[in-house]
PAZAPA-4460 file (N, C-alpha, C; in steps of 0.05 Angstrom, whole numbers, plus 32768, in hexadecimal, padded with zeros to 4 digits):
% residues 169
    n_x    n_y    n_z   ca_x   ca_y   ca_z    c_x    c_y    c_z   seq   type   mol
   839B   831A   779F   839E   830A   77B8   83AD   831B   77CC     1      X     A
   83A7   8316   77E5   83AB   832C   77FB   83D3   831A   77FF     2      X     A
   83DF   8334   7811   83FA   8322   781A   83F9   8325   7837     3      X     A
   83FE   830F   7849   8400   830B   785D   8415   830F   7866     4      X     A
   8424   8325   7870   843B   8322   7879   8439   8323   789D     5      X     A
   8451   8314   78A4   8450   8307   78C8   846B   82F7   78D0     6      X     A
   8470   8301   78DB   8483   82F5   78F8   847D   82EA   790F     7      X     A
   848B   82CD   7907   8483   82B5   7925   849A   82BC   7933     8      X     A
   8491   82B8   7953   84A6   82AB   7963   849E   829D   797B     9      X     A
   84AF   828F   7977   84AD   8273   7991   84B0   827E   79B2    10      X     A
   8493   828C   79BB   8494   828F   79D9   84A1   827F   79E8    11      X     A
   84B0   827E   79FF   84B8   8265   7A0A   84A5   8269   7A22    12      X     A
   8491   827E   7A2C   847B   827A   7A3D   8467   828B   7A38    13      X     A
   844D   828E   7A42   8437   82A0   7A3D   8442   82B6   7A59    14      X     A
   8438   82D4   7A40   8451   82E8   7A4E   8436   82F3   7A67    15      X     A
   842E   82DC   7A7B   841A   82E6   7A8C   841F   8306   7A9F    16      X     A
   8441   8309   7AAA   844C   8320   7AB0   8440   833D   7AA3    17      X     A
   8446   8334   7A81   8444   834C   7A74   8427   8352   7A73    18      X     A
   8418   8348   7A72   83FF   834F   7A74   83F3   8353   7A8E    19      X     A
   83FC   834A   7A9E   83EA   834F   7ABA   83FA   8372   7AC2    20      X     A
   8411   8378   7ABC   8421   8395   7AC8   8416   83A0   7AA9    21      X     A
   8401   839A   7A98   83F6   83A7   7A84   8405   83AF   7A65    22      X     A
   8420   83A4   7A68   842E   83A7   7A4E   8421   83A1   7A37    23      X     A
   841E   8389   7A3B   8403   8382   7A2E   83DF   8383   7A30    24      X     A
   83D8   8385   7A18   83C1   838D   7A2C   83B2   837D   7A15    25      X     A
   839B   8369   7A1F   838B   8350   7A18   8375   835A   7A00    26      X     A
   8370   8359   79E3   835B   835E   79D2   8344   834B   79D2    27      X     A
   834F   8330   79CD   8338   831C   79CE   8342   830B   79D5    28      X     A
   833B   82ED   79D2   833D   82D2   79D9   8330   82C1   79C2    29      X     A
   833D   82AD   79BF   8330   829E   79A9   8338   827B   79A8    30      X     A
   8316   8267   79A1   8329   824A   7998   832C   824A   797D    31      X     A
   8336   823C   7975   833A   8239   795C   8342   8221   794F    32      X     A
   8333   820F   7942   8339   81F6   7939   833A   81FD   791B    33      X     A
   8352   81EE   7919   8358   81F9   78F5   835D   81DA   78E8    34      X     A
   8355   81D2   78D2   8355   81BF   78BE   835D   81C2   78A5    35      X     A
   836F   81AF   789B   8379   81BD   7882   836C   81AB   7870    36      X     A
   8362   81B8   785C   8358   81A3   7846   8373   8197   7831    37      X     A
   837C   81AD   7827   838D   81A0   7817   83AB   81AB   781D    38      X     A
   83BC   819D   780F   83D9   81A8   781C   83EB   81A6   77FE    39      X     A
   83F9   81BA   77F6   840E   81B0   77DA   8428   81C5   77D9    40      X     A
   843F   81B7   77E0   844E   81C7   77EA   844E   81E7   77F4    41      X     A
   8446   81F5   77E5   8448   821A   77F2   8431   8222   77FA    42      X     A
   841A   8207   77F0   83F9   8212   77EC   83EA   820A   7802    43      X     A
   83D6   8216   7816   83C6   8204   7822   83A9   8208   782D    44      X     A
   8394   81FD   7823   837A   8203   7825   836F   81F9   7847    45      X     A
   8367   8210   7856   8362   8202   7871   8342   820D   7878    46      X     A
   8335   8205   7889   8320   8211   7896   832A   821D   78B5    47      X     A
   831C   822A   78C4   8318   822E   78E2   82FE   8233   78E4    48      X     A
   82F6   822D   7905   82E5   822F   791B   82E7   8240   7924    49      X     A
   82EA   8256   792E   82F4   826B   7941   82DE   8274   7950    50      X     A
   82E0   826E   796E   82D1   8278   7985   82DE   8288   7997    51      X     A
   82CE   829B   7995   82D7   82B1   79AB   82CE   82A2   79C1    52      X     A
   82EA   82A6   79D0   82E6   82AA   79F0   82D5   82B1   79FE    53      X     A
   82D6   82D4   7A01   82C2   82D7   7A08   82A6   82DA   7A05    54      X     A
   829A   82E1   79ED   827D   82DB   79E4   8270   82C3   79DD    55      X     A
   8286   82B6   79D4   8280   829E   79C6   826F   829B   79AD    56      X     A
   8272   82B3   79A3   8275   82B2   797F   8281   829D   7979    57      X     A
   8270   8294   795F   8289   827F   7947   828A   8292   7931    58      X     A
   82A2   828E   7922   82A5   8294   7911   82B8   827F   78F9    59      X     A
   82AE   8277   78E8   82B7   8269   78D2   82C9   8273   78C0    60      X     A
   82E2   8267   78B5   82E6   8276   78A0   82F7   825A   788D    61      X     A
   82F9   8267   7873   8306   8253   7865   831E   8269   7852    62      X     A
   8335   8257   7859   834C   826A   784B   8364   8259   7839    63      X     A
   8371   826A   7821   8379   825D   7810   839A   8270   781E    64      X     A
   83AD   8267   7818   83C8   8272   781D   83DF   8260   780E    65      X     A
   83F2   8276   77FD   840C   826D   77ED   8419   8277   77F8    66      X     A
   8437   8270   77F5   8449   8276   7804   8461   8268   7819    67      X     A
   8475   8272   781D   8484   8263   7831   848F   8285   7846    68      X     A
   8491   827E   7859   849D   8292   7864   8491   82B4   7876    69      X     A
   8498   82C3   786F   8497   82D6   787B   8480   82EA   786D    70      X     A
   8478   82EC   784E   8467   82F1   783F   845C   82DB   7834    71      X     A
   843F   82D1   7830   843A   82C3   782A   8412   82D5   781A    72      X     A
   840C   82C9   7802   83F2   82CB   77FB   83DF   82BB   7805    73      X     A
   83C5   82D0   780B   83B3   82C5   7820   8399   82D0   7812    74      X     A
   8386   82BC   780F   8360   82C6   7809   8354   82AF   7825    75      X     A
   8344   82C3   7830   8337   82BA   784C   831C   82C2   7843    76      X     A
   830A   82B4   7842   82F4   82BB   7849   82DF   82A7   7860    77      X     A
   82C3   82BF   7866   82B5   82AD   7885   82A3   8297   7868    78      X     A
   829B   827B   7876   828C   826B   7872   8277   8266   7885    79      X     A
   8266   8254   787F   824F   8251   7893   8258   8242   78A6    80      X     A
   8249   823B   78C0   8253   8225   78CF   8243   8209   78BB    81      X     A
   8233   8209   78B3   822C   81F7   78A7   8241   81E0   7888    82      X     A
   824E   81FF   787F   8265   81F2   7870   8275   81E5   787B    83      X     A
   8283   81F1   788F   828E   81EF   78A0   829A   81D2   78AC    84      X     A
   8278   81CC   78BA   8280   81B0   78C1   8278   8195   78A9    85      X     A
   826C   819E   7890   826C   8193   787B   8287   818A   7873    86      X     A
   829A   81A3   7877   82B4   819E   7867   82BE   8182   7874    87      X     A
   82C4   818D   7894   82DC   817F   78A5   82C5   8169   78AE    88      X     A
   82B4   8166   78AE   82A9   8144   78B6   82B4   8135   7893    89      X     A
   82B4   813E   7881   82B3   8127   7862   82D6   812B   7869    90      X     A
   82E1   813B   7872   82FB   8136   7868   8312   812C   7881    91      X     A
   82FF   8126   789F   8308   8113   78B1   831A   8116   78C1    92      X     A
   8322   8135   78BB   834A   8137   78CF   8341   8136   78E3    93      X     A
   8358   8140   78F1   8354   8146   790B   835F   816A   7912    94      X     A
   8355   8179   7923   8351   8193   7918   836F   819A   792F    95      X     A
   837D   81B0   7922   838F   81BD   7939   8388   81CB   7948    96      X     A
   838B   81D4   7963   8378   81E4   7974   8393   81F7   797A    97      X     A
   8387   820A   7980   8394   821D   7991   837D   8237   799E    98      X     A
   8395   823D   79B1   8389   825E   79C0   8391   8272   79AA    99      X     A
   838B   8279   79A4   838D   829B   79A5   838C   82B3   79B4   100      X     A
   839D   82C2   79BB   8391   82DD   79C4   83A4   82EA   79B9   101      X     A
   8398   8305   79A7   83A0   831A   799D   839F   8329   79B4   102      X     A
   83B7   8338   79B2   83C3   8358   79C2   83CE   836A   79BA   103      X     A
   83C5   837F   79C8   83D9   8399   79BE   83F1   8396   79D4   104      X     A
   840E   8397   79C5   8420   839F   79D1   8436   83B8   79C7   105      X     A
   842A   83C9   79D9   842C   83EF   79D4   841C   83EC   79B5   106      X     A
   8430   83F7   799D   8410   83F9   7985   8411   83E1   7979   107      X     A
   8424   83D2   797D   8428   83B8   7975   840C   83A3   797F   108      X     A
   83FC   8392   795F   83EC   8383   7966   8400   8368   7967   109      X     A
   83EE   835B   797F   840F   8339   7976   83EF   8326   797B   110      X     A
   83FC   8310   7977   83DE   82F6   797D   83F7   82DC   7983   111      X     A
   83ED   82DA   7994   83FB   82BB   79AB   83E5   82AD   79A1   112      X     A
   83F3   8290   7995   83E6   8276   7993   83F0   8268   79AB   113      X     A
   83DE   825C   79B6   83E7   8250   79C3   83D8   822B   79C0   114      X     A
   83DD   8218   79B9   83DE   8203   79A6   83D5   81E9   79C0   115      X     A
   83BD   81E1   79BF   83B0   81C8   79D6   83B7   81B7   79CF   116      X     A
   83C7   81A9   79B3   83CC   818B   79B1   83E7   8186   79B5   117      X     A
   83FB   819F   79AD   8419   819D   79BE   8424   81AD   79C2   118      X     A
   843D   81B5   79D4   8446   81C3   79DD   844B   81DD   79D5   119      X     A
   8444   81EC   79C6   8446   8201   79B5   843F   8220   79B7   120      X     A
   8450   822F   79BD   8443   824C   79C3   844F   8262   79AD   121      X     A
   8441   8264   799D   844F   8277   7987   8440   8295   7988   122      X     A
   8450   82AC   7988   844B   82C8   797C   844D   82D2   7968   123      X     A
   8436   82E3   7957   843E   82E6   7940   8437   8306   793D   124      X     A
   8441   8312   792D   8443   832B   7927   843E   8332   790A   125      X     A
   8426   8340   7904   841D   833E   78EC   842A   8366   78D8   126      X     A
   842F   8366   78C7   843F   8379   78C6   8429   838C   789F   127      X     A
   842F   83A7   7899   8421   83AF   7883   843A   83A5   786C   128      X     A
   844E   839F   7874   845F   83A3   785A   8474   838C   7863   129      X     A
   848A   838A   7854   84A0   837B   7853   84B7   838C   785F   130      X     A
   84BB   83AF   785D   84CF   83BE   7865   84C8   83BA   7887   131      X     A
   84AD   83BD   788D   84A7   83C2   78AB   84A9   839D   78BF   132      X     A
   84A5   838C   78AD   84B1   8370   78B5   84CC   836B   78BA   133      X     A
   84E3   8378   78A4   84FC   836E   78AF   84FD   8388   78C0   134      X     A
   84F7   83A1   78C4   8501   83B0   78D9   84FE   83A9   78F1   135      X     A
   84E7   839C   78F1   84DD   839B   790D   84EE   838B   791F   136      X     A
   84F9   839C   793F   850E   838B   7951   84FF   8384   7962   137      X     A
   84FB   8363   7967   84E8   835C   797A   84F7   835B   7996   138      X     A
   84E3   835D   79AD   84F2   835F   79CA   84FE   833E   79C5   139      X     A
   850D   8342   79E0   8515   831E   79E3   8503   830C   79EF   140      X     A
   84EF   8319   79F9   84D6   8301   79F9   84C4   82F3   79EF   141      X     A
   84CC   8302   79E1   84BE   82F4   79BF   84CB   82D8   79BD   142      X     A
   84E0   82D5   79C1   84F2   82BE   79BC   84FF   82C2   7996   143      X     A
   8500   82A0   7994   8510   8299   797F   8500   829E   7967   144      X     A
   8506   82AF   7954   84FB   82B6   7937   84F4   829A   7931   145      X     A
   84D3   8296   7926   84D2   827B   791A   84C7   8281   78FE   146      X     A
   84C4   8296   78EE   84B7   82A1   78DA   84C6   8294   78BA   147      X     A
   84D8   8283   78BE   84DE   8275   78A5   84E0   8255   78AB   148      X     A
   84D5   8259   78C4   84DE   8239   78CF   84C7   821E   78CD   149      X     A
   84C4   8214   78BA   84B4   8204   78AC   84A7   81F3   78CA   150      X     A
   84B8   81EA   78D6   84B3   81D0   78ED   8496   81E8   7903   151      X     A
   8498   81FE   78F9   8482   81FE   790D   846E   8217   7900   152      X     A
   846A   820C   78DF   8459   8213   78D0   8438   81FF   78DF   153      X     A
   842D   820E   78DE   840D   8203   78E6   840B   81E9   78D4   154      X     A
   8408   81E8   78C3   8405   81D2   78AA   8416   81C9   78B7   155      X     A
   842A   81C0   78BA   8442   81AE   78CA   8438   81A0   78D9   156      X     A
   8429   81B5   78EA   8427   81B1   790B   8409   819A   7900   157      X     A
   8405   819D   78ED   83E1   8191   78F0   83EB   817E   78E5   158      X     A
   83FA   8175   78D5   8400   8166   78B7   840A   814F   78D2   159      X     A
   8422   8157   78E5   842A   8149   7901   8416   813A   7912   160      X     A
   8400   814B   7914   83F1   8145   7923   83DE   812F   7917   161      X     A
   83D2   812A   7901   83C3   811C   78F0   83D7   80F8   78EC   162      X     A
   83EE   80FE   78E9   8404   80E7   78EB   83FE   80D9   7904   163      X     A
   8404   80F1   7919   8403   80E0   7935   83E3   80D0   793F   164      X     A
   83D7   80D8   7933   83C1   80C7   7933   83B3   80B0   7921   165      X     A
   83C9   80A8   790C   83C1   809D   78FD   83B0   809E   78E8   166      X     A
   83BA   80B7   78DB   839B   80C3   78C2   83AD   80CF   78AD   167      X     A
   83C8   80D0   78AB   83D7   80D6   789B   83D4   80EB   7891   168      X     A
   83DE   8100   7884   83D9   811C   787A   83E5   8129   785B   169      X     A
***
């Protein structure tokens, strides 16, 4: 099983500056509606939708992930669109949406979620190892480290979102 290692942090705005004077500089765009099938404390089975922005490709995938924290075990693979909506029509949630756009900042790849059902703008920083994760000194616009912080784990955020509508999770 592959290891996912990554660092969140809580944007407190989309860094439109840094990208327009080119610091950043734009890879793709993406929606992304994610559904979790199952949930058990460290474990959680989800699907996504993922549409490019700009071509408007779909791409399907279905992924299994253990873990709490900053390393976590991850198997992702693509599914059909046909599974797809097989899964999430029999199992009724309601899907989390967000933006995506991946960027290079200098060799640094980062990906801004940026979250349509609430207030939410997170950056994450995906890393090869655990030595190059705690080294890494992020600028201060990154904001507040959220990479052990459960309250704004995705599963959270969906598990929240499914409550607020009355569908329990």
């Amino acid at each position: 099983m592959a290891i996912e290692i990554e660092r969140k942090y809580l944007l407190e705005a989309y860094p439109e500056d840094l990208i327009s004077e080119g610091t950043i500089v734009v890879e793709k765009e993406q929606f992304i509606e994610q559904t979790y099938l199952a949930l058990d404390g460290d474990q959680e089975l989800r699907v996504r939708k993922i549409t490019d922005l700009k071509t408007g490709q779909l791409e399907f995938t279905h992924t299994f992930k253990k873990g709490w924290g900053i390393a976590r075990e991850e198997v992702e693979y693509a599914i059909s669109e046909g599974l797809y909506d097989q899964v999430v029509k029999a199992h009724g949630a309601i899907p989390l949406t967000k933006r995506r756009v991946t960027a290079r900042w200098g060799s640094t790849i980062i990906e801004i979620d940026d979250y349509a059902q609430i207030s939410l703008l997170v950056l994450e920083v995906e890393f090869p190892s655990m030595e190059a994760a705690d080294g890494f000194v992020p600028p201060a616009w990154f904001g507040q480290d959220i990479s052990t912080d459960k309250q704004y784990s995705n599963k959270k955020v969906w598990r929240d979102l499914q409550l607020q509508a009355g569908r329990g999770a």
